[in-house]
C-alpha positions as CSV (number, residue, x, y, z in Angstrom):
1,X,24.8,1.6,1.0
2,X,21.5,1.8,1.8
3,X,20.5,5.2,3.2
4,X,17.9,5.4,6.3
5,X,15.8,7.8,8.4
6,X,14.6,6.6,11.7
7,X,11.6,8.2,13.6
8,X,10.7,7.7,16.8
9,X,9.1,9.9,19.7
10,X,11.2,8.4,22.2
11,X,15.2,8.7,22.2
12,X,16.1,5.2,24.2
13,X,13.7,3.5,21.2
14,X,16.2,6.0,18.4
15,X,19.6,5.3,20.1
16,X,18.9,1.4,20.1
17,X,17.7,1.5,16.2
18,X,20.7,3.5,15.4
19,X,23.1,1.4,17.2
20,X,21.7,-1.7,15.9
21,X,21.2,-0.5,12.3
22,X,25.0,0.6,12.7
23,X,26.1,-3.0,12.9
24,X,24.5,-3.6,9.4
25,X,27.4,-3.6,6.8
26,X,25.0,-2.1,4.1
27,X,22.7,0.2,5.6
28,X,23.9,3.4,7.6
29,X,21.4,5.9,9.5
30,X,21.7,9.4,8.1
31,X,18.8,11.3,10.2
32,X,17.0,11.0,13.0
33,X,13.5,12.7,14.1
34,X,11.2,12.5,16.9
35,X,7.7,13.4,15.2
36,X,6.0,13.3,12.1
37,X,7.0,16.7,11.0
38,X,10.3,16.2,11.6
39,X,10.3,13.3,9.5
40,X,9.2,15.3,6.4
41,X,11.7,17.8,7.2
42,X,14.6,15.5,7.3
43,X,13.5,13.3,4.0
44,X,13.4,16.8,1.9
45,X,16.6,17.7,3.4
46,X,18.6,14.0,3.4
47,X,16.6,12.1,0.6
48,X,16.8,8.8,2.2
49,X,16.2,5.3,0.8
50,X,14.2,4.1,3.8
51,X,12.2,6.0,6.3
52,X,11.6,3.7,9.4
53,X,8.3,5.1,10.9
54,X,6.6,4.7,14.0
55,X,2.6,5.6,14.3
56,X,2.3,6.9,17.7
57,X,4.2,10.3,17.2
58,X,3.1,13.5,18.7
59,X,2.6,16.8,16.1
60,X,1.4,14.4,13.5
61,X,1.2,10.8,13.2
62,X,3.2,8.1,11.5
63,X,0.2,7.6,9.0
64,X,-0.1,11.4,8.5
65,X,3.5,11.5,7.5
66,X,3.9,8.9,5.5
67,X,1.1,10.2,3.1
68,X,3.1,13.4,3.0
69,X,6.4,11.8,2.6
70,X,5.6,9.6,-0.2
71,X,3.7,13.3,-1.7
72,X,6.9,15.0,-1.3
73,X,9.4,11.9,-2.0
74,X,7.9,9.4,-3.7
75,X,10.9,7.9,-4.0
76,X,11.7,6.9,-0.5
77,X,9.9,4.0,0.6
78,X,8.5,4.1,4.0
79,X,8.2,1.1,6.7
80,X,5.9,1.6,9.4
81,X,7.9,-0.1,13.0
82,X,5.7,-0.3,15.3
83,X,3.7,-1.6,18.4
84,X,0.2,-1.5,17.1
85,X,-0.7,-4.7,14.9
86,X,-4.2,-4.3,14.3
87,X,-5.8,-4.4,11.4
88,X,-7.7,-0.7,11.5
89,X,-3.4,0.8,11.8
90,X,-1.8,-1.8,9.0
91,X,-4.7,-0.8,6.1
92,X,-4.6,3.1,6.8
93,X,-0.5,3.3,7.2
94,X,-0.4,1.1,3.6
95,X,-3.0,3.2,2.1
96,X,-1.2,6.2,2.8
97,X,1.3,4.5,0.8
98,X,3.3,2.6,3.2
99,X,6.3,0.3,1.8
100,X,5.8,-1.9,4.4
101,X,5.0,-2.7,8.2
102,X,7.0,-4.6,10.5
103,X,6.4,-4.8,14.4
104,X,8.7,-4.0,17.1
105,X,9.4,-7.2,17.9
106,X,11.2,-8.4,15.3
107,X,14.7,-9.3,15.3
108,X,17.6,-7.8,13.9
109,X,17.6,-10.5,11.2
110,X,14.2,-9.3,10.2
111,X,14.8,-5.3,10.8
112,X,17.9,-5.9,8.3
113,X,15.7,-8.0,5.8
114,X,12.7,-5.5,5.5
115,X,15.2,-2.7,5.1
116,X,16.9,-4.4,2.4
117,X,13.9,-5.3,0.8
118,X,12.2,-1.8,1.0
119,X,15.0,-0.8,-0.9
120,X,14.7,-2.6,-3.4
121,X,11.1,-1.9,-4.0
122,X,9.6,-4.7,-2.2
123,X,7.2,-4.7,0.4
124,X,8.0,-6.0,3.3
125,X,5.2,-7.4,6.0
126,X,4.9,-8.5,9.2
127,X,2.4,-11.9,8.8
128,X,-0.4,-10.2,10.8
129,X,0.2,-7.7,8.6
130,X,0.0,-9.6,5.5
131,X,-3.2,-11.4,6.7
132,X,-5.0,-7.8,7.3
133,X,-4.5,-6.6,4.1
134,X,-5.5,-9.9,2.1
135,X,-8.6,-9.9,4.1
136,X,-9.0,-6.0,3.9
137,X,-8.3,-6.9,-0.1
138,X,-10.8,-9.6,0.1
139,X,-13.8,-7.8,1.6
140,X,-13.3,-4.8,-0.5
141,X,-14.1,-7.1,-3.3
142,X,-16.9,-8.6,-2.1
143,X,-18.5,-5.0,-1.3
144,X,-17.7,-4.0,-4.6
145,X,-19.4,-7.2,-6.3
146,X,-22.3,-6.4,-4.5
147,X,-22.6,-2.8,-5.3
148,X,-22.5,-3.5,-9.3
149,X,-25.9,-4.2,-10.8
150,X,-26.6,-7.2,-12.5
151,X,-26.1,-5.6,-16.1
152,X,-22.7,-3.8,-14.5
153,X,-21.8,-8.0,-13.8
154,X,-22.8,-8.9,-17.7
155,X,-20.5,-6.2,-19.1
156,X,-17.5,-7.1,-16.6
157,X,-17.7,-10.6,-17.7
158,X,-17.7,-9.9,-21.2
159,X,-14.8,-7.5,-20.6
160,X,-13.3,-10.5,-18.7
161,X,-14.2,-12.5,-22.2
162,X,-12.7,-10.4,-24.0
163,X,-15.2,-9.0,-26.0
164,X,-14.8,-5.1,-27.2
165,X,-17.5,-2.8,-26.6
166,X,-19.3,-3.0,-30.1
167,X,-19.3,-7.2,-29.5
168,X,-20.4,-6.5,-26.0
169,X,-23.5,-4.1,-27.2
170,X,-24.3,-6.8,-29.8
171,X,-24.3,-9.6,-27.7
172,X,-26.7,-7.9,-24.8
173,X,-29.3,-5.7,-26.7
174,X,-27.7,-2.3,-26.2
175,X,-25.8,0.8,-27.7
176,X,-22.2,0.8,-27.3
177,X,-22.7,4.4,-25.7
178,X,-24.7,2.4,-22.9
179,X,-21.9,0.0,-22.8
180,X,-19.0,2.9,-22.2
181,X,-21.5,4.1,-19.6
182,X,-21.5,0.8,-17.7
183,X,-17.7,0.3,-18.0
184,X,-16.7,3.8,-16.6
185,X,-19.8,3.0,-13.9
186,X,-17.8,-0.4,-13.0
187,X,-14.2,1.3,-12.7
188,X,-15.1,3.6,-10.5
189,X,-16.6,1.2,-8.2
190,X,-14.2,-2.0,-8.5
191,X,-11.4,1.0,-8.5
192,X,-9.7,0.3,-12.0
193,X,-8.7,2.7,-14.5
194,X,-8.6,0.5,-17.7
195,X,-9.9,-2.6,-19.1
196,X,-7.1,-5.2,-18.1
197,X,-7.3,-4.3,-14.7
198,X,-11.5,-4.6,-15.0
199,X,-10.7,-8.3,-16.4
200,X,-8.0,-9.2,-13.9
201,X,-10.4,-7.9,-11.0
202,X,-13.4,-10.2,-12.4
203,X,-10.9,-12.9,-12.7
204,X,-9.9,-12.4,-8.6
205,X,-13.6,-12.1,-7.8
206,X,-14.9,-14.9,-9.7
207,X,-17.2,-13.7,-12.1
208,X,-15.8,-15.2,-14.9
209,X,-16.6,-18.5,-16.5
210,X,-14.4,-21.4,-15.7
């Protein structure tokens, strides 16, 4: 049975979620709250699988407590239910480590399906959504490309090559201590911690040779 916490400011919104979430065979609503604060409260008391969040909450915000929920319970996965679909809303609450964001008028087909699949450690979008954070995803990696310098770009494609750092100092001119300097330069900018991720990233963002 799949374990939920529903927050919501307003109670006709909380007593139509529980009585339709009721009527799902597999999921059951443990805890209710009406704000943000609430919401942390009850997930450190009830440990629920599924936090269904709205944004607009007064005392703090959906987006406010889902960064502290998933601090405090990283283990619950949170899915924003909401009004607001636009695009500003969908990148902060997934940033602040949002499951998932699904607006309010979805229907019970697709409330049960995102629960389910929150659960299960999926991630569960509504198609705006999922077009706001592949464009979000997009644009970030275009700033990114821009903000490396042109021997930052050499190294990353080498990376992307394959190449370790001694081949990769051989093959442009330089130390290999210039070359650890450029690759911890170029993970903190792309937002990588290792060199897969560096390779997989020039790979997305087409630096690397066909």
């Amino acid at each position: 049975m799949i374990r939920v916490l529903i927050v919501d400011d307003h109670e006709v919104v909380l007593a139509g979620l529980r009585q339709l979430i009721d009527g799902f065979e597999d999921v059951e609503v443990i805890e209710s709250a009406t704000d943000g604060l609430q919401a942390i409260e009850a997930c450190a008391s009830t440990t629920p699988d599924v936090v269904l969040l709205d944004l607009e909450m007064p005392n703090m915000d959906g987006i406010e407590a889902t960064r502290a929920i998933k601090t405090s319970s990283p283990a619950t996965n949170v899915v924003v239910f909401t009004y607001f679909s636009d695009r500003a809303r969908i990148v902060q609450a997934l940033d602040a480590g949002a499951t998932g964001y699904l607006l309010k008028d979805a229907d019970p087909r697709e409330l049960h399906s995102a629960i389910k699949a929150a659960a299960e450690g999926g991630v569960p979008l509504h198609p705006t959504a999922a077009a706001a954070m592949l464009e979000e995803r997009s644009e970030a990696g275009t700033r990114a490309h821009s903000e490396l310098s042109p021997r930052e770009q050499e190294v990353l494609v080498l990376v992307g090559d394959g190449l370790a750092n001694k081949q990769i100092a051989r093959r442009l001119g330089i130390s290999e201590k210039t070359v650890k300097t450029h690759l911890t330069k170029i993970f903190q900018t792309i937002g990588v911690t290792d060199r897969t991720q560096a390779a997989l990233w020039a790979e997305r963002n087409g630096l690397l040779r066909p």
